[in-house]
VOBA-1610 file (N, C-alpha, C; in pm, whole numbers, padded with zeros to 5 digits, always signed):
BEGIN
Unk+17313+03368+09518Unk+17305+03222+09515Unk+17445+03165+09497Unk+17474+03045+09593Unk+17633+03007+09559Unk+17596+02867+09455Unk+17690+02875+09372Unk+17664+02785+09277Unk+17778+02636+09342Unk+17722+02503+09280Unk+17798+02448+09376Unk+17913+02390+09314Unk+17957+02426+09246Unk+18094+02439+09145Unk+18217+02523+09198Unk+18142+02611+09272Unk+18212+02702+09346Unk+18246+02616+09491Unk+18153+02599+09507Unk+18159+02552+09676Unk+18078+02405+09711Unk+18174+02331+09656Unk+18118+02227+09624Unk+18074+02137+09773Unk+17937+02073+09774Unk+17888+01969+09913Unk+17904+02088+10034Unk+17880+02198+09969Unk+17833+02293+10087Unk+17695+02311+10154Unk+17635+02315+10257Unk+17489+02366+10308Unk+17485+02444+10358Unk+17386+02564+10401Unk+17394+02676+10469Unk+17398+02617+10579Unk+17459+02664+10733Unk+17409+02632+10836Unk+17422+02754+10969Unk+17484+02794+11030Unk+17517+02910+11094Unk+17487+03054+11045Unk+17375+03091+11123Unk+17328+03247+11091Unk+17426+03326+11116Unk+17580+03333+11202Unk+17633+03424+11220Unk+17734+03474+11135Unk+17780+03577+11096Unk+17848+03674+10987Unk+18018+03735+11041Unk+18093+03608+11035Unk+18210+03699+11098Unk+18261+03744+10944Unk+18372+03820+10937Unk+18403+03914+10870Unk+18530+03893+10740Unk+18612+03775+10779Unk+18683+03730+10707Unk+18623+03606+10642Unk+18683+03584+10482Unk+18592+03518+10418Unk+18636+03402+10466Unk+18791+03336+10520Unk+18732+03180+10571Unk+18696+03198+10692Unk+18643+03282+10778Unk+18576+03215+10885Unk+18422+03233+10861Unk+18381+03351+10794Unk+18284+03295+10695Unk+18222+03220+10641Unk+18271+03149+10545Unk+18297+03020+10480Unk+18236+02918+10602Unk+18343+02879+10687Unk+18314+02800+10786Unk+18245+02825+10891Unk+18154+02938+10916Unk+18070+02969+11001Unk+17921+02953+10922Unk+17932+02974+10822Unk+17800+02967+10781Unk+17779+02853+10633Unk+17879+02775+10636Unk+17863+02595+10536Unk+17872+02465+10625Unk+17874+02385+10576Unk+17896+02246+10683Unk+17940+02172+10570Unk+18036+02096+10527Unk+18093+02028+10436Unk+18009+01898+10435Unk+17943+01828+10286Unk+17922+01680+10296Unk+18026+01622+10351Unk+17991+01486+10385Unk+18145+01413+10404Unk+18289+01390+10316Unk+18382+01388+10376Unk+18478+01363+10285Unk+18511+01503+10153Unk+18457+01598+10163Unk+18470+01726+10083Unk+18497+01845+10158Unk+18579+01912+10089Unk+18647+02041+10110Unk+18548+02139+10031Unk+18572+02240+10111Unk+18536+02407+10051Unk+18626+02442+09999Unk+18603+02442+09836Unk+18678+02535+09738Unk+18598+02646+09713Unk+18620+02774+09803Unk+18552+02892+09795Unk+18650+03017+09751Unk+18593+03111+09676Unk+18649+03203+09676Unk+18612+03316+09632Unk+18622+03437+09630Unk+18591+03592+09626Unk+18486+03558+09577Unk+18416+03482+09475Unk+18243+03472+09467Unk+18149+03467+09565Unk+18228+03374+09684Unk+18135+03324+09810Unk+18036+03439+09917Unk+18127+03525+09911Unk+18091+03708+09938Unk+18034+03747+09898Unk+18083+03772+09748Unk+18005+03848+09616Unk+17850+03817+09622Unk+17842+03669+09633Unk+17707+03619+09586Unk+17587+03658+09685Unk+17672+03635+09822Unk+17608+03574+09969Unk+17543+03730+10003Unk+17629+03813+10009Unk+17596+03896+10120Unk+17636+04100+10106Unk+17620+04062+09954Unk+17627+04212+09870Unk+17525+04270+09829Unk+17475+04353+09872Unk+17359+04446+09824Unk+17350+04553+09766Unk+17279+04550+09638Unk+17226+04697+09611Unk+17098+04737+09616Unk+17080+04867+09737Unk+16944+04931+09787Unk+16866+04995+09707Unk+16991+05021+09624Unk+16927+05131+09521Unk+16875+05124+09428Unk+16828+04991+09366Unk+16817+04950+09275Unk+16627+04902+09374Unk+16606+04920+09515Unk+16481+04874+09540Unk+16375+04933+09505Unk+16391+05073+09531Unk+16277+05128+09458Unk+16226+05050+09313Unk+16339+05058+09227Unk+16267+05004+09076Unk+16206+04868+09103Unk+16259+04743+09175Unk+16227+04596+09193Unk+16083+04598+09248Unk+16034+04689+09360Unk+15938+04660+09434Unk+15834+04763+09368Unk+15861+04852+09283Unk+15749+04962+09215Unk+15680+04866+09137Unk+15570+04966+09118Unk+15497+04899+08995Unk+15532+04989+08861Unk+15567+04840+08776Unk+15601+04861+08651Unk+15506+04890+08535Unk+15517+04991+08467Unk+15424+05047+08390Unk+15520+05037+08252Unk+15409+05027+08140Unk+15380+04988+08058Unk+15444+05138+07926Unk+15414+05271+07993Unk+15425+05340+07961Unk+15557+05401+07918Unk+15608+05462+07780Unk+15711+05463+07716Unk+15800+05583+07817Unk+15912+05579+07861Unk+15963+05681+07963Unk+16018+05828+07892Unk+16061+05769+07757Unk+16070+05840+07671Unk+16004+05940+07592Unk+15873+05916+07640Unk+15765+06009+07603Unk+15736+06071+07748Unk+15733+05986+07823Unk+15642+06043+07916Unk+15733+06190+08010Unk+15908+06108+08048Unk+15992+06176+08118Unk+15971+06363+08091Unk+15999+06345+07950Unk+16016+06461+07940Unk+15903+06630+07973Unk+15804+06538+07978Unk+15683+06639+08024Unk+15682+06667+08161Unk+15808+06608+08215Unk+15826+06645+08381Unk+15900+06745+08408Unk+15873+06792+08529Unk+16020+06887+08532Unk+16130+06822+08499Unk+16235+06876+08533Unk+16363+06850+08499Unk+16436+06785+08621Unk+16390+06789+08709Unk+16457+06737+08854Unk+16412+06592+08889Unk+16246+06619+08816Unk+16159+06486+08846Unk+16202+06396+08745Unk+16265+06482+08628Unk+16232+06327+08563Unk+16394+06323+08493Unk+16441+06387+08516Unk+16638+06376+08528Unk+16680+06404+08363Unk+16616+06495+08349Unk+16623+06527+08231Unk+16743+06648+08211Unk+16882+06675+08225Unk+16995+06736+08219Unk+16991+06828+08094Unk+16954+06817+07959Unk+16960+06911+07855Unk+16849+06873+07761Unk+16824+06990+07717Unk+16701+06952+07571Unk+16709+07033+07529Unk+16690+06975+07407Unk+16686+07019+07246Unk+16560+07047+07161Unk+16568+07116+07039Unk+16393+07129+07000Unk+16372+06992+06956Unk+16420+06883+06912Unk+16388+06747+06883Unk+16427+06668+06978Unk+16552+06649+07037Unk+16624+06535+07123Unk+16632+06597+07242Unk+16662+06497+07348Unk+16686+06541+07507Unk+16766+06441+07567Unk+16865+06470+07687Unk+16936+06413+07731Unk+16878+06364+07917Unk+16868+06240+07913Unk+16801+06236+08061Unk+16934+06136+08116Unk+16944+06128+08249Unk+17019+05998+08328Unk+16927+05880+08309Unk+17038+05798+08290Unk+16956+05657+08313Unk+16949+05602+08474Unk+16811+05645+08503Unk+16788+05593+08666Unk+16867+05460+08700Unk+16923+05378+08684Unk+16987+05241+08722Unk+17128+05239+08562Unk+17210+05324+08658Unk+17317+05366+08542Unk+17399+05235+08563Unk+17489+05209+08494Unk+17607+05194+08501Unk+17737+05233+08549Unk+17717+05349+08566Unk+17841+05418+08589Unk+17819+05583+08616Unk+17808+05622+08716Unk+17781+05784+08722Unk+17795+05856+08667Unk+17761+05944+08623Unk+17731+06014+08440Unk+17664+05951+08349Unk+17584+05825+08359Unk+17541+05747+08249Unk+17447+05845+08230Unk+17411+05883+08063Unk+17302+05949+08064Unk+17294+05851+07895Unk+17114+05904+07880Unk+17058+05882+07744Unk+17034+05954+07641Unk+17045+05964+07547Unk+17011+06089+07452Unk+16884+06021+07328Unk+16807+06083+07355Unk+16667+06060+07253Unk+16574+06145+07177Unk+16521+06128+07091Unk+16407+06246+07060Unk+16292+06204+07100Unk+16217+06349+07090Unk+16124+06348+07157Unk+16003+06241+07068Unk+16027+06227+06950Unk+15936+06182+06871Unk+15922+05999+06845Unk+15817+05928+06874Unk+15842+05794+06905Unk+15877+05748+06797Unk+15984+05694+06798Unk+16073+05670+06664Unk+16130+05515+06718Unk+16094+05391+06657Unk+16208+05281+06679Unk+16344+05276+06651Unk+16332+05321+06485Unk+16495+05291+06435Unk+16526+05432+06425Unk+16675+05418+06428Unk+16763+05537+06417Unk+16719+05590+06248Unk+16718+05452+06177Unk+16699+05507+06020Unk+16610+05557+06031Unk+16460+05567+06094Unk+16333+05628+06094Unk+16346+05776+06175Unk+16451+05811+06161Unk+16487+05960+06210Unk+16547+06034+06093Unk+16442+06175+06070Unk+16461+06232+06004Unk+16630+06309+06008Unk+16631+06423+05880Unk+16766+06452+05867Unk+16828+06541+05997Unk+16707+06614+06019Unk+16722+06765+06132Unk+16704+06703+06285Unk+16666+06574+06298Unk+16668+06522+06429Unk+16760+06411+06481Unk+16830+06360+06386Unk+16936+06273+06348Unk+17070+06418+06378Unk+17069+06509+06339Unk+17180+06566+06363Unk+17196+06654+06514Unk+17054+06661+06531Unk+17059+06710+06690Unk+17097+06585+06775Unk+17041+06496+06741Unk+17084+06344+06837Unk+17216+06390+06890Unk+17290+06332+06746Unk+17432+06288+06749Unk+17485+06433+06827Unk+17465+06609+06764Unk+17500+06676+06853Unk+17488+06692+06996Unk+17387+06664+07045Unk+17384+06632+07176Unk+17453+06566+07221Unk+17442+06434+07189Unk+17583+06318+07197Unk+17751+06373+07217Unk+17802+06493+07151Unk+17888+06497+07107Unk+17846+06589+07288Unk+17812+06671+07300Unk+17740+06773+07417Unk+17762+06672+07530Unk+17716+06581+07539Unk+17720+06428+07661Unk+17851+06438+07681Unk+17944+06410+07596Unk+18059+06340+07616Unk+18154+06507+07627Unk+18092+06606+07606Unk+18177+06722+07656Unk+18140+06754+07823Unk+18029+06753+07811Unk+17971+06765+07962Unk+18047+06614+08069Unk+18012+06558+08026Unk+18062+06433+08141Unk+18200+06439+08152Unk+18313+06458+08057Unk+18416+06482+08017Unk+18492+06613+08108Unk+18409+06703+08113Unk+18448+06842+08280Unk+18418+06806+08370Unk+18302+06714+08422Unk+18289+06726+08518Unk+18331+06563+08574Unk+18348+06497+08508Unk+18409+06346+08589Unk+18529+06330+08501Unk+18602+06345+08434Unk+18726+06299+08369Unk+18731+06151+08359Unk+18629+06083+08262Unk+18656+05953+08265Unk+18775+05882+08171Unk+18794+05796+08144Unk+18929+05768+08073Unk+18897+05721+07912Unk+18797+05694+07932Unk+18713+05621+07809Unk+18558+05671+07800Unk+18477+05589+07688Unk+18338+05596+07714Unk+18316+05450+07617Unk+18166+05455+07645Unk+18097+05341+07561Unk+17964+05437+07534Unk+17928+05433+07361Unk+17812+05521+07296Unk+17777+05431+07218Unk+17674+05445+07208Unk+17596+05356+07138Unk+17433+05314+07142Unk+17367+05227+07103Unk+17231+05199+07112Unk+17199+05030+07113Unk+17138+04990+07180Unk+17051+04853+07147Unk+16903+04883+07100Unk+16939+04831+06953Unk+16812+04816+06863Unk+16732+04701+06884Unk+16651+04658+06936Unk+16507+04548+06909Unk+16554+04555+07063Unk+16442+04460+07140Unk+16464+04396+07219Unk+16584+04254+07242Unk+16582+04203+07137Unk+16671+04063+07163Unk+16827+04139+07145Unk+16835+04291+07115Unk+16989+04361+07160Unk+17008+04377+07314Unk+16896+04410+07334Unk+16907+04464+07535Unk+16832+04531+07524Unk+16752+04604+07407Unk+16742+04729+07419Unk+16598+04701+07527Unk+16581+04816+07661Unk+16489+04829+07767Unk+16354+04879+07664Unk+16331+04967+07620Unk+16229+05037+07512Unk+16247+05034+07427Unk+16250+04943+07359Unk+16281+04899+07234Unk+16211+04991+07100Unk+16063+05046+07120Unk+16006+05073+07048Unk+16026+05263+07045Unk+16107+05280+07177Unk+16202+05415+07157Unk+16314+05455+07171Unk+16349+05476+06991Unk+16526+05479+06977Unk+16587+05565+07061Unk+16733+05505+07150Unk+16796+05622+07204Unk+16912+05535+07233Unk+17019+05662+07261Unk+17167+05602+07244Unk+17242+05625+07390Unk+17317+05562+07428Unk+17382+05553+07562Unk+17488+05614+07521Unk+17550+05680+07673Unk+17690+05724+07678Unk+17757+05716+07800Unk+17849+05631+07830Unk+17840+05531+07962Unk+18004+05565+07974Unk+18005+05660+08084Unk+18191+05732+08104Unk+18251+05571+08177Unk+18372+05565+08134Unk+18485+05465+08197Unk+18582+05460+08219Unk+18637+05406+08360Unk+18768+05433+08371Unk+18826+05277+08396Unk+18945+05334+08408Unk+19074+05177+08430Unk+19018+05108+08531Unk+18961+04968+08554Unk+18887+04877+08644Unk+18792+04922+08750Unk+18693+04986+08637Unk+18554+04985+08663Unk+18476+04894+08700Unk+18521+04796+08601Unk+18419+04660+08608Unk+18536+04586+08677Unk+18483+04520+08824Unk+18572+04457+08912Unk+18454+04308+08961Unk+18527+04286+09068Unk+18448+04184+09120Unk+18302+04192+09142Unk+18259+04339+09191Unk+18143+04366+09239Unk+18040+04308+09120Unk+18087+04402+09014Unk+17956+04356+08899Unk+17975+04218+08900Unk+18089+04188+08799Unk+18107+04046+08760Unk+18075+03949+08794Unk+18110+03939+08971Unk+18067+03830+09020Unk+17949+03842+09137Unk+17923+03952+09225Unk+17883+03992+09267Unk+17706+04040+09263Unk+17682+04065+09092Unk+17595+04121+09005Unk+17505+04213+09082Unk+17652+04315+09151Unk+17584+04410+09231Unk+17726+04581+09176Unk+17678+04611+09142Unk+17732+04774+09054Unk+17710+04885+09174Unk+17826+04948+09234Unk+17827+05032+09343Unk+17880+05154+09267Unk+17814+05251+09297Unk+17806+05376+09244Unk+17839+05503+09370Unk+17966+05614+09317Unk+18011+05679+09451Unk+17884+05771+09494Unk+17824+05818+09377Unk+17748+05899+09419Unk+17590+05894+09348Unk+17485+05977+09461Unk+17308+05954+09437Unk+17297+06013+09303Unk+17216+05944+09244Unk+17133+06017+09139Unk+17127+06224+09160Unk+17076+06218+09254Unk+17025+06364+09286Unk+17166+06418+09236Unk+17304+06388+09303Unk+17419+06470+09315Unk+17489+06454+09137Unk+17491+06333+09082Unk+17481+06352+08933Unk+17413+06419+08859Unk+17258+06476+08920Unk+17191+06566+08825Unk+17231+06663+08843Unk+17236+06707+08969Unk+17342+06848+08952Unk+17408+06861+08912Unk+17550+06775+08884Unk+17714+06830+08827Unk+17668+06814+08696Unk+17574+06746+08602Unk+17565+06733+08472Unk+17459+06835+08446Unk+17363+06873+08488Unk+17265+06952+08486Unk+17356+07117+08466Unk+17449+07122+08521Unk+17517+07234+08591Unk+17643+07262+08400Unk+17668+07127+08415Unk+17834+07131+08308Unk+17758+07146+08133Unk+17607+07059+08098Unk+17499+07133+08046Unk+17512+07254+07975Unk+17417+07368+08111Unk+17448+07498+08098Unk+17578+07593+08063Unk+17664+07495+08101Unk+17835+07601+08103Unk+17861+07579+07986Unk+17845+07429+07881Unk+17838+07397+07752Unk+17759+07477+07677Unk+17663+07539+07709Unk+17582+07558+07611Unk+17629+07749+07604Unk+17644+07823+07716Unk+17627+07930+07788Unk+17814+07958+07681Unk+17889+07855+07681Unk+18032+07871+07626Unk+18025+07864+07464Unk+17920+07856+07410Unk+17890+07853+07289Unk+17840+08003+07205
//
């Protein structure tokens, strides 16, 4: 959606798509009278950026059912589950952030972190520590972001099952695409992340 702050006394008018953003611009707006197009790198972003990958989840039907319970009774391919533990397990987050995003949770429906006992509280966090060794061989990110959203009014997606993110980052990750765009391009499929983490996992654990 172009907001009209951006592109002010603009209307859509011309279906055709040339390639540079002012002929763009002027192939597909018609100015009110007396007003200029103040457009810029949003006009793109907004108009004509897609993410496919994200259709499956938009057009499925959404269930009710905790993923956190349910994932893990799947195989491991089906339900992207990379390492487990006798309490906690590490799955990808299907609509990551950033390739390597994975989750770390126990198996036991637990809201708060405080409502985790002593022996499953320390597998968490070890796993955690396991995430950031594994993602760490096999993508060399420069940074990370770990952490959790507690309740719903944090972000948190399942609120009613505690689990902590570990989201690899590098030097201008977050560019126009997300920001303005509110479209997140990722180099590589789900499938090819479960392998290199699925894979770096085993070599972690096998090096122990």
């Amino acid at each position: 959606m172009v907001r009209s702050e951006w592109l002010p006394g603009l209307q859509r008018a011309s279906p055709s798509t040339p390639l540079d953003a002012e002929s763009y611009v002027a192939a597909h707006y018609k100015h009110a009278p007396d007003e200029s197009a103040n457009y810029d790198g949003r006009t793109l972003a907004r108009d004509r950026l897609w993410a496919p990958w994200r259709s499956s989840y938009i057009k499925g039907e959404k269930s009710d059912d905790c993923i956190f319970c349910t994932k893990p009774a799947l195989p491991d391919e089906e339900s992207l589950v990379v390492d487990r533990g006798e309490r906690c397990f590490v799955m990808l987050n299907a609509f990551p952030y950033n390739s390597g995003h994975v989750m770390v949770a126990p198996y036991a429906h637990v809201a708060g972190l405080q409502d985790l006992d002593g022996p499953t509280s320390g597998e968490l966090i070890a796993l955690v520590q396991r995430s950031l060794e594994a993602i760490g061989h096999s993508y060399g990110p420069e940074g990370y972001n770990v952490g959790a959203n507690l309740g719903s009014v944090a972000g948190a997606g399942f609120a009613d099952h505690f689990h902590m993110h570990v989201v690899p980052r590098w030097e201008g990750d977050t560019n126009f695409m997300p920001v303005l765009g509110e479209v997140r391009v990722l180099p590589e499929s789900l499938d090819a992340t479960f392998r290199i983490l699925k894979d770096a996992f085993a070599a972690e654990g096998a090096g122990r």
